[in-house]
C-alpha positions in Angstrom: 0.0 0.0 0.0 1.0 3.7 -0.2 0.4 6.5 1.2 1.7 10.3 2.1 4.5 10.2 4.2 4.1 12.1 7.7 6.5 13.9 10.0 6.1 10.5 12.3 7.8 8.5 9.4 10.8 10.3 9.3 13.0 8.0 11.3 12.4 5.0 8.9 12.3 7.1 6.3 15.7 8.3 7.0 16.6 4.9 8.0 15.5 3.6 4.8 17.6 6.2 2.7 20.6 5.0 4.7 20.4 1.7 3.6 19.7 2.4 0.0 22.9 4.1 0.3 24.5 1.0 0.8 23.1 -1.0 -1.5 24.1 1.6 -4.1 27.8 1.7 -3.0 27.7 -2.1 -2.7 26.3 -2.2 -6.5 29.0 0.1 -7.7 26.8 3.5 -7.7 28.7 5.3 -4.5 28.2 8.8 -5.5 24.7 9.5 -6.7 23.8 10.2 -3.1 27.4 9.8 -1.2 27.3 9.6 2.3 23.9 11.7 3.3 21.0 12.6 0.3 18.6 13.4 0.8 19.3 15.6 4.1 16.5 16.0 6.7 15.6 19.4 5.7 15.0 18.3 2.2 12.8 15.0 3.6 11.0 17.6 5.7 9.9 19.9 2.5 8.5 17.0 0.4 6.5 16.0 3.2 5.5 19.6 3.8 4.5 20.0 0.4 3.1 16.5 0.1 5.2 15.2 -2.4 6.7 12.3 0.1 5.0 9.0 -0.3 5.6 5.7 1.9 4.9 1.8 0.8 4.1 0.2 4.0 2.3 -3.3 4.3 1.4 -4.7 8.1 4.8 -5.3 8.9 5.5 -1.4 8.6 7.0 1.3 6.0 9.6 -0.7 3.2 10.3 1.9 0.9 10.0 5.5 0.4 9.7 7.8 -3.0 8.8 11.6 -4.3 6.3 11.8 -6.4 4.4 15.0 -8.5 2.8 16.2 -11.2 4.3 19.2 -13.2 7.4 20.6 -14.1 10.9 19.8 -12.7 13.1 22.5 -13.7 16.1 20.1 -14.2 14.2 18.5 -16.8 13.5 21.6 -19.0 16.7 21.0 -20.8 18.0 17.7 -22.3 20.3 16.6 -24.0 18.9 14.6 -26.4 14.5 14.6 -26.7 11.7 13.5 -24.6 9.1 11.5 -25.6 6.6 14.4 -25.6 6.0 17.7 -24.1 2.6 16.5 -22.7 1.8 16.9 -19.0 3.7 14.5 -16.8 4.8 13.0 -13.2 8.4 12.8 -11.9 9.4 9.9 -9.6 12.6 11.0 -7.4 14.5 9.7 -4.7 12.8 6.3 -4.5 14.2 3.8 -1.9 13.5 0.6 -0.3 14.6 -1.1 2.8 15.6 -4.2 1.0 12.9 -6.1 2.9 10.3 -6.5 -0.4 11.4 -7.5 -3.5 9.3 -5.6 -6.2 8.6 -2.1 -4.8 9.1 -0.3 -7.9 6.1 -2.0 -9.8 4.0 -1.3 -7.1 4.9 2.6 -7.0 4.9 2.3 -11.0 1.5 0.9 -10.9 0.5 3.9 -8.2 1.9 6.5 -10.4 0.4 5.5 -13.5 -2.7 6.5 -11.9 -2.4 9.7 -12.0 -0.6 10.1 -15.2 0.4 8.3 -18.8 3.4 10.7 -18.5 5.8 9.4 -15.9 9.6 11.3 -16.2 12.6 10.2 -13.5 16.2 10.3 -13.7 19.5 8.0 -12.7 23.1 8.2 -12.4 25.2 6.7 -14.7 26.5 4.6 -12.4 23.2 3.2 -11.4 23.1 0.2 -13.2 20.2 -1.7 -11.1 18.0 1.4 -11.2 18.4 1.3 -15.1 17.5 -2.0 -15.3 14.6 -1.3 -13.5 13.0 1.4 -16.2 13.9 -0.9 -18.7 12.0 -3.6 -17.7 9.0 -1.4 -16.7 9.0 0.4 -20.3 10.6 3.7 -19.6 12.8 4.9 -22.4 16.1 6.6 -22.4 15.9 10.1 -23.7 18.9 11.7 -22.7 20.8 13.1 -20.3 19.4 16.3 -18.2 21.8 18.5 -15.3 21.0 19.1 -11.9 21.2 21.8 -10.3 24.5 21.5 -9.2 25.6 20.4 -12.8 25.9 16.8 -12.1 24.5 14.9 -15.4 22.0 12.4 -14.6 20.4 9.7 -17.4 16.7 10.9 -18.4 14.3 8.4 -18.6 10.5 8.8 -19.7 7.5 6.9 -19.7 4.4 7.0 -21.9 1.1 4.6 -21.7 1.0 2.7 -24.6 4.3 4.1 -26.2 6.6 0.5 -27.1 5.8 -0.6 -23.6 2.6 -2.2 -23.5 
């Protein structure tokens, strides 16, 4: 299941991101979020803006992502082309405990919902994540720049576009 993250979720949430972390050093992707992304100040304005979603089942909260509709500045230029300039959703910072195999489909599946336009980026070096949006249809478009100039791999979704 999934739901809005709250300000009582923010120790496993931050827990969460800590072991993501790991995984990612241990599957040769150490720098997309070194030693501390997201900070606690960032985790605190998604949630403030409601943008901070938890999957949880009875056993508690396994995996934590961002999700919203409209524009994400970063994504306004690319190297290379999106799919289309239609209306879309961005998936960031998505993260699971390890715990339950399979949490992207269901936030995939939960996202989809709200839009046939689904945008989210990677590093490079993220070679699981990648394999990932593959599998799940998402097509690589390019390469777009963060804020702080790091280049991350663009990757866009569209219902019914080669992925159905």
């Amino acid at each position: 299941m999934i739901r809005l993250a709250t300000l009582q979720d923010l120790s496993i949430i931050k827990d969460i991101y800590a072991h993501a972390r790991s995984f990612m050093a241990s599957t040769g992707n150490p720098n997309q979020w070194g030693s501390s992304y997201p900070s606690e100040e960032l985790l605190l304005e998604d949630i403030s803006k409601n943008e901070l979603y938890v999957c949880y089942d009875e056993s508690g909260i396994y995996g934590v992502f961002v999700f919203f509709l409209g524009i994400d500045e970063t994504y306004n230029y690319i190297e290379g082309k999106w799919i289309n300039d239609e209306p879309y959703g961005v998936i960031h910072r998505i993260a699971s405990s390890g715990i339950k195999k399979g949490m992207f489909s269901e936030v995939f599946e939960y996202v989809t919902k709200f839009s046939a336009n689904i945008r989210i980026d990677t590093h490079h070096d993220n070679l699981v994540m990648q394999k990932v949006l593959n599998k799940h249809g998402f097509i690589k478009c390019g390469v777009i720049y963060l804020k702080n100039g790091n280049p991350r791999l663009a990757y866009h979704y569209e219902k019914g576009k080669n992925n159905e």
